[in-house]
N, C-alpha and C positions, 0 to 999 in steps of 0.2 A: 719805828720799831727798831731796838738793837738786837743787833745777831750775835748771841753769846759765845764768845770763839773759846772761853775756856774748854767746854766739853769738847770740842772738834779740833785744839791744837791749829795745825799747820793745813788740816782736811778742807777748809771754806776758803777755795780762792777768790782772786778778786774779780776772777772772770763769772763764779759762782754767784759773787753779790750782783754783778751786775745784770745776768739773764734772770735773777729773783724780783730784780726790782720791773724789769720786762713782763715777769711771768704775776705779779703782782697789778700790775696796769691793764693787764687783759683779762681782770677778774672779775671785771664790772660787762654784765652784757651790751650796754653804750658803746662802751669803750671798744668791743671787740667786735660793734657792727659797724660803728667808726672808724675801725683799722682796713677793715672788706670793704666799703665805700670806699675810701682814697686806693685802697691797690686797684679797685677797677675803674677809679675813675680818673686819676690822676696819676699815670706809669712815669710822668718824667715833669718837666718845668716846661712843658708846652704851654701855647694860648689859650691851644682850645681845652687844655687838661688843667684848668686853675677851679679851687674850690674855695670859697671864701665860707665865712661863718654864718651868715646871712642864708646861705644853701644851705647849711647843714640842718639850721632851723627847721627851714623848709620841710626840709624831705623827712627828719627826726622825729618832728614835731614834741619838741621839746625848747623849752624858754632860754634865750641867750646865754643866761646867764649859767643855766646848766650843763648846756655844752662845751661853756667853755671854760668852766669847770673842770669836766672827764678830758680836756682836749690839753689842759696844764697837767696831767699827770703823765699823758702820752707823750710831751712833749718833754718834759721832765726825766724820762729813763730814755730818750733819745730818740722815740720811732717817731715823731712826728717834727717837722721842719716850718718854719713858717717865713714869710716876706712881708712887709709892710707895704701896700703902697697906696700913695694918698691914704684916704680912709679906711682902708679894709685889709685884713691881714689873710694872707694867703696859703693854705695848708697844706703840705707835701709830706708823702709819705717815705720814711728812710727802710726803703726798701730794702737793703742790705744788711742793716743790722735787724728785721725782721725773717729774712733768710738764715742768718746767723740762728737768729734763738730758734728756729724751725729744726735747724741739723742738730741744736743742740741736743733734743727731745728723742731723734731718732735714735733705737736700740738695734746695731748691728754687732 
């Protein structure tokens, strides 16, 4: 989708695009019981806090193919990190720019 910047000028920053494309990835309820699973499950790159695809299946119950799916558009606007290793790719949550688009939403 393009964002028509004639009617808004100079108004749509690019910080604007970016928490859209954020607020756009958390529009699928997968996706945003996928983002609560890695914050409590996964708080850093520990051993014992590694989530592979293979678990999310599991626990989703949902077919590979479609988690990992919803898991390339998370990881696409940046909330979601991943590792390879050997055969399994490793899912981390960017906890920071998810804090970010959080304060962004607040009205003070």
């Amino acid at each position: 989708m393009r964002i028509r910047t004639e009617n808004f000028g100079d108004q749509i920053t690019e910080e604007d695009q970016k928490l859209s494309k954020i607020a756009n990835a958390l529009a699928h309820p997968l996706r945003v019981a996928l983002v609560r699973y890695l914050k409590e499950k996964n708080c850093g790159k520990g051993v014992s806090n590694i989530t592979c695809n293979k678990d999310l299946v599991e626990i989703f119950d949902f077919c590979q193919s479609t988690i990992s799916q919803h898991i390339k558009v998370l990881k696409d606007c940046g909330l979601f990190t991943t590792e390879t290793k050997n055969k399994h790719c490793y899912y981390y949550l960017n906890k920071d720019l998810l804090n970010e688009f959080s304060n962004s939403l607040k009205l003070d």
